[in-house]
C-alpha positions in Angstrom: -22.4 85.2 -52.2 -22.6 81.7 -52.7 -24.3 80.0 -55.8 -25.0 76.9 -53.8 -27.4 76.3 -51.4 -25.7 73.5 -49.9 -22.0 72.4 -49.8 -20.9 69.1 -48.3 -17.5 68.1 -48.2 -16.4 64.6 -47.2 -19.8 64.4 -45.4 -19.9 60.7 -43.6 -21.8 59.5 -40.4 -20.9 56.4 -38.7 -23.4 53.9 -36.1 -20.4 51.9 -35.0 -19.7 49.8 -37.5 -21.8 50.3 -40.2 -20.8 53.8 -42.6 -24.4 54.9 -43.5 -22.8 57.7 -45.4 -19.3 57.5 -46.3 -17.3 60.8 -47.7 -19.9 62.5 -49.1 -19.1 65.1 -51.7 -21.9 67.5 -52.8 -23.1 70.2 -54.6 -26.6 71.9 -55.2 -27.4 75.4 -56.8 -29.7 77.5 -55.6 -33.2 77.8 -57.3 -32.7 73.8 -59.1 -34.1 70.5 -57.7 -31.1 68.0 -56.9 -32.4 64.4 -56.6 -30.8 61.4 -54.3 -31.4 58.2 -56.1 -31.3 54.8 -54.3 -33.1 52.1 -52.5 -33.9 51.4 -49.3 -31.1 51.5 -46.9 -28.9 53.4 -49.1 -28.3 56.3 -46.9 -30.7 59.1 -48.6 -32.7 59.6 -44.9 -29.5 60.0 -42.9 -28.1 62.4 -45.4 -30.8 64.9 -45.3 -30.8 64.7 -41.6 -27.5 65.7 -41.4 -27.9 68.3 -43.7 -30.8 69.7 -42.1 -28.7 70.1 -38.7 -30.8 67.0 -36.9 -28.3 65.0 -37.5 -24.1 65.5 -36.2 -21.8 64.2 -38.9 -19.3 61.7 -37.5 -16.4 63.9 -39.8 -16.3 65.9 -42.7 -18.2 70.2 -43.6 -21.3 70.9 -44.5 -22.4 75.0 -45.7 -26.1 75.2 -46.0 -27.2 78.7 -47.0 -24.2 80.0 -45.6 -24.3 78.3 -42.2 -22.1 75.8 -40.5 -24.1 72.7 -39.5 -24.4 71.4 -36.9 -23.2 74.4 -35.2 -25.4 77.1 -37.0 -28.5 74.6 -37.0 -31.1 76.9 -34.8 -30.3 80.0 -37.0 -30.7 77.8 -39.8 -34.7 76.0 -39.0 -36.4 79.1 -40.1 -34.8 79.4 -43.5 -35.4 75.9 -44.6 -38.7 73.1 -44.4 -38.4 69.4 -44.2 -41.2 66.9 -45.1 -40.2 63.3 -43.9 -40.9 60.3 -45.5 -43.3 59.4 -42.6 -46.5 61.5 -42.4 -45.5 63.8 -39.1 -48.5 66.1 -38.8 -51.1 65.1 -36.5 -53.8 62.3 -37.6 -56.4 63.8 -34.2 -56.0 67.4 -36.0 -57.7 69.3 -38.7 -56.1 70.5 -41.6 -56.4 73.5 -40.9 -55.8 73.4 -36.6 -52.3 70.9 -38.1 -51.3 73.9 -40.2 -52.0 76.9 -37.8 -49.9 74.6 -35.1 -47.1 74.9 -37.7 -47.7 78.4 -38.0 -47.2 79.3 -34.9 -44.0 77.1 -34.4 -42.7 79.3 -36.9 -43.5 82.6 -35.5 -45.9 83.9 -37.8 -48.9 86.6 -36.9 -52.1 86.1 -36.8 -52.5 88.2 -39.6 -50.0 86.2 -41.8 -51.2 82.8 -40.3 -54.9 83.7 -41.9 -53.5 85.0 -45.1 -50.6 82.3 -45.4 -53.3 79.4 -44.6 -55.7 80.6 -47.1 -53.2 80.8 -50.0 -51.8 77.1 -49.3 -55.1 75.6 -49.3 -56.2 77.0 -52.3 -52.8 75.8 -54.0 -53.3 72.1 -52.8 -56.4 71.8 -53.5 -57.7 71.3 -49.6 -60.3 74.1 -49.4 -62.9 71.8 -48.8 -60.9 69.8 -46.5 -60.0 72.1 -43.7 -62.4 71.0 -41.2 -61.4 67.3 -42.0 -59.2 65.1 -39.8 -55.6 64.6 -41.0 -56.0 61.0 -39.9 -59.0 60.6 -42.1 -57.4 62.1 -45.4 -56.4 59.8 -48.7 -52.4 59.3 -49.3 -52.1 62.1 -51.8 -54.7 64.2 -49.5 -51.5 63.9 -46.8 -48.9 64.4 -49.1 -50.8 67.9 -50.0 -51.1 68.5 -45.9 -47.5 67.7 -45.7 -46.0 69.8 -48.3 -48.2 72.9 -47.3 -46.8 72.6 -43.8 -43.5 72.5 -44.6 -43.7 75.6 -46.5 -45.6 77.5 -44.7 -42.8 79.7 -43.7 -41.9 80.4 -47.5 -38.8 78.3 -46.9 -35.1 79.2 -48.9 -34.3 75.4 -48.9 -37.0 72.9 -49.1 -36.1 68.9 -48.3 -38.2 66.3 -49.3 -38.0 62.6 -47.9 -38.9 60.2 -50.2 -42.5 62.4 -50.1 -44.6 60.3 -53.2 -43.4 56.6 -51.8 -46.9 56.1 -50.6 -49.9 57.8 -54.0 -50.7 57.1 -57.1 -49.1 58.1 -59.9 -51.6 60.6 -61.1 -50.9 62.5 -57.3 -47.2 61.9 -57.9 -47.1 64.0 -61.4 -49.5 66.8 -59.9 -47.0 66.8 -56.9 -43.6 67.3 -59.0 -46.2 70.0 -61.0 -46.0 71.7 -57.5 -42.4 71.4 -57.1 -41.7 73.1 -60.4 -43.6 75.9 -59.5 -41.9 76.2 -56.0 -38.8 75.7 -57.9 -39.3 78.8 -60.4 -40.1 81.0 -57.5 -36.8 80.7 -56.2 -37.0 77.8 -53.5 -34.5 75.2 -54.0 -35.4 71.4 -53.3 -33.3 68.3 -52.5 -35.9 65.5 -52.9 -35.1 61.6 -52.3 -36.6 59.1 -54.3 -36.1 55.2 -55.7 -38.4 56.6 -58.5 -36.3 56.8 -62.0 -39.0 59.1 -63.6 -38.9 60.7 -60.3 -34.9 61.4 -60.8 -35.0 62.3 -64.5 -37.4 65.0 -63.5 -34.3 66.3 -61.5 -32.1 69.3 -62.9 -29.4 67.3 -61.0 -28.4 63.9 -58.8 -26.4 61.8 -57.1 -26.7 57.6 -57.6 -26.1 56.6 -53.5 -25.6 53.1 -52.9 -24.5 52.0 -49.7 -24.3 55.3 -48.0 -21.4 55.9 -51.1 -21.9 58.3 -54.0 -21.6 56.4 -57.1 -22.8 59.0 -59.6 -23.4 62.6 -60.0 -24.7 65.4 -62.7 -27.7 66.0 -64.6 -30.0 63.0 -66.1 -28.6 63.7 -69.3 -25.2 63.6 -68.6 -25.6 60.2 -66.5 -27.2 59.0 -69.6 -24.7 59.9 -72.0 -21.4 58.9 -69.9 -22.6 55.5 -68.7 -20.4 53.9 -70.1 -21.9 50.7 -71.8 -24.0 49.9 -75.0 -27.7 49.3 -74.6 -29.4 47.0 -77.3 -32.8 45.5 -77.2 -33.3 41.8 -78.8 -36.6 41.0 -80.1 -36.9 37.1 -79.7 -39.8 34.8 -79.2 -37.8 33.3 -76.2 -36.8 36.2 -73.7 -36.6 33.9 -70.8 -33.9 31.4 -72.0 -32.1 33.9 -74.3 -31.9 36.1 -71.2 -30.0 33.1 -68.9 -27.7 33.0 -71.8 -27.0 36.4 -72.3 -26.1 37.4 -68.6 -23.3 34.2 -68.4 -21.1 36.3 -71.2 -18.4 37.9 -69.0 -19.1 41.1 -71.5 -22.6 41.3 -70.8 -23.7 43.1 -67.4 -27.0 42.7 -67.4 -30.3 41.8 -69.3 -33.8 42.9 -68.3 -37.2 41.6 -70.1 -39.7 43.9 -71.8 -42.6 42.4 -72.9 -41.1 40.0 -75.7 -37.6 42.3 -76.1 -34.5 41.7 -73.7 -32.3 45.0 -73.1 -29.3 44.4 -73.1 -26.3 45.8 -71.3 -22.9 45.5 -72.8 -19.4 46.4 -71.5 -17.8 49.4 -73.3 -14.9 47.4 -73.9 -17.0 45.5 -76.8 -16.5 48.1 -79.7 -19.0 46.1 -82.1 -22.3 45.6 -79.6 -24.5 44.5 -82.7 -22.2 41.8 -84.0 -20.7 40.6 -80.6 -24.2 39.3 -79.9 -24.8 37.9 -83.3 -22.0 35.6 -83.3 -23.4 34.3 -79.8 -25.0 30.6 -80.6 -27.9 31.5 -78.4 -29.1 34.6 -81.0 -30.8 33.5 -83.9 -31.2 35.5 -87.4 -34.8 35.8 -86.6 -33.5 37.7 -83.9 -34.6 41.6 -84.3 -31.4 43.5 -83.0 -31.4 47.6 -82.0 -29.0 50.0 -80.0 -31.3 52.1 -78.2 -31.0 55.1 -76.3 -29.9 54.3 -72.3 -32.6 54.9 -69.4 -31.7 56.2 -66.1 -32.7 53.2 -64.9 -29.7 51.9 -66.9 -26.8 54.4 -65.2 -28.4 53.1 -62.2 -27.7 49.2 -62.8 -24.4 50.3 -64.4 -22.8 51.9 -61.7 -24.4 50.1 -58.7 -24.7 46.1 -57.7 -23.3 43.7 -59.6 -23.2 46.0 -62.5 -20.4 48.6 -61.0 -17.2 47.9 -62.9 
């Protein structure tokens, strides 16, 4: 038996001209939570639709828990749950009437709808919600409704759609509290998000830009293998000193931080520290430190501008 939950093998899909996902390699273990990272329009959505079975590949093989897809789609629906990024229960529903609809879709008894229903709404928190209408509910009051529906069923495989774009950050940490619970009771989650806290919460991900892979493998390893010094300039002038900075050839990019610049420098430059204080523009009152690189850094490394 497999150790992967999902195998995709030069995965692409085409809309005539544009390659929303182009050859597509990827990997995800059962039981971990695997993380797509990218903006808008990178090709995250269209992805998980074609590894869910909605979607048919324009070339390329895709194994989820042992199924072909698209062929094997219908044998695969009961074994995994999908929560879009759009809200897709019913807003003229009750919590509970939205989740017993899902129930049934599913197959279940009435026995197991009643004891199934109970036990998700005491997780998410919505016992005194049941009689409320779905379209009534708060953002993170949703995202609870949404993520209770989709597993319902006590799905293998769990996809998640960019499910925190629209709460607050205190909903967004309870929620990833939920997923690591799902998570060390066996259910394994690809989740999309543009969030870099988000994706450093991930045991694994892939960077997508442009419906392209860019980067894959744990936060840690992205971290330690991008490829580029990080320092961070203290300087009573981060504006000015940051329109200098980014015209050096060497330097590929430079972000403000209160009254500090970070600073990214090619590898090629073997001495970051002294590089930048020969540079005219840095003055000995100039605070210099190599610091430890974010995942937002990988991300501006090996995407935009910033992709060597």
């Amino acid at each position: 038996m497999s150790q992967y939950a999902i195998q995709a093998t030069q995965l692409s899909r085409h809309f005539g001209d544009l390659k929303a996902i182009n050859e597509l390699d990827l990997q995800v273990k059962k039981g971990s939570i695997y993380g797509f990272l990218g903006p808008n329009g990178c090709g995250k959505t269209t992805a998980i639709r074609m590894l869910t079975g909605l979607l048919k590949p324009t070339s390329g093989e895709i194994d989820v828990l042992g199924y072909k897809l698209p062929q094997d789609s219908a044998k695969l629906r009961f074994l995994i749950g999908y929560m879009t990024q759009k809200f897709s229960l019913y807003d003229d529903l009750t919590v509970k009437e939205n989740l017993k609809f899902i129930a049934k879709i599913y197959g279940l008894s009435h026995r197991e709808q009643t004891q199934r229903i109970t036990e998700l709404l005491g997780i998410y928190g919505l016992d005194n919600k049941v009689n409320q209408l779905a379209g009534k509910m708060s953002g993170g009051q949703r995202q609870r409704l949404a993520l209770a529906a989709a597993t319902l069923h006590k799905p293998e495989l769990l996809f998640l759609d960019e499910p925190t774009s629209a709460v607050d950050p205190e909903n967004r940490r309870d929620f990833w509290e939920t997923l690591f619970d799902l998570c060390n009771h066996g259910t394994t989650i690809l989740v999309s998000t543009h969030y870099m806290d988000e994706a450093e919460r991930c045991h694994k991900l892939a960077i997508l830009e442009d419906g392209i892979k860019r980067a894959d493998g744990t936060p840690d390893e992205l971290m330690n293998n991008m490829g580029a010094h990080v320092i961070e300039v203290d300087t009573d002038s981060p504006r000015q000193l940051k329109q200098q900075l980014v015209a050096l050839p060497d330097v590929i990019t430079a972000a403000q931080l209160g009254s500090r610049l970070r600073v990214l420098i090619k590898n090629s430059v073997s001495e970051p520290i002294e590089f930048l204080t020969q540079q005219p523009s840095i003055l000995p009152t100039n605070a210099l430190e190599i610091v430890r690189p974010s995942l937002e850094d990988v991300f501006v490394t090996c995407t935009g501008e910033g992709r060597q």
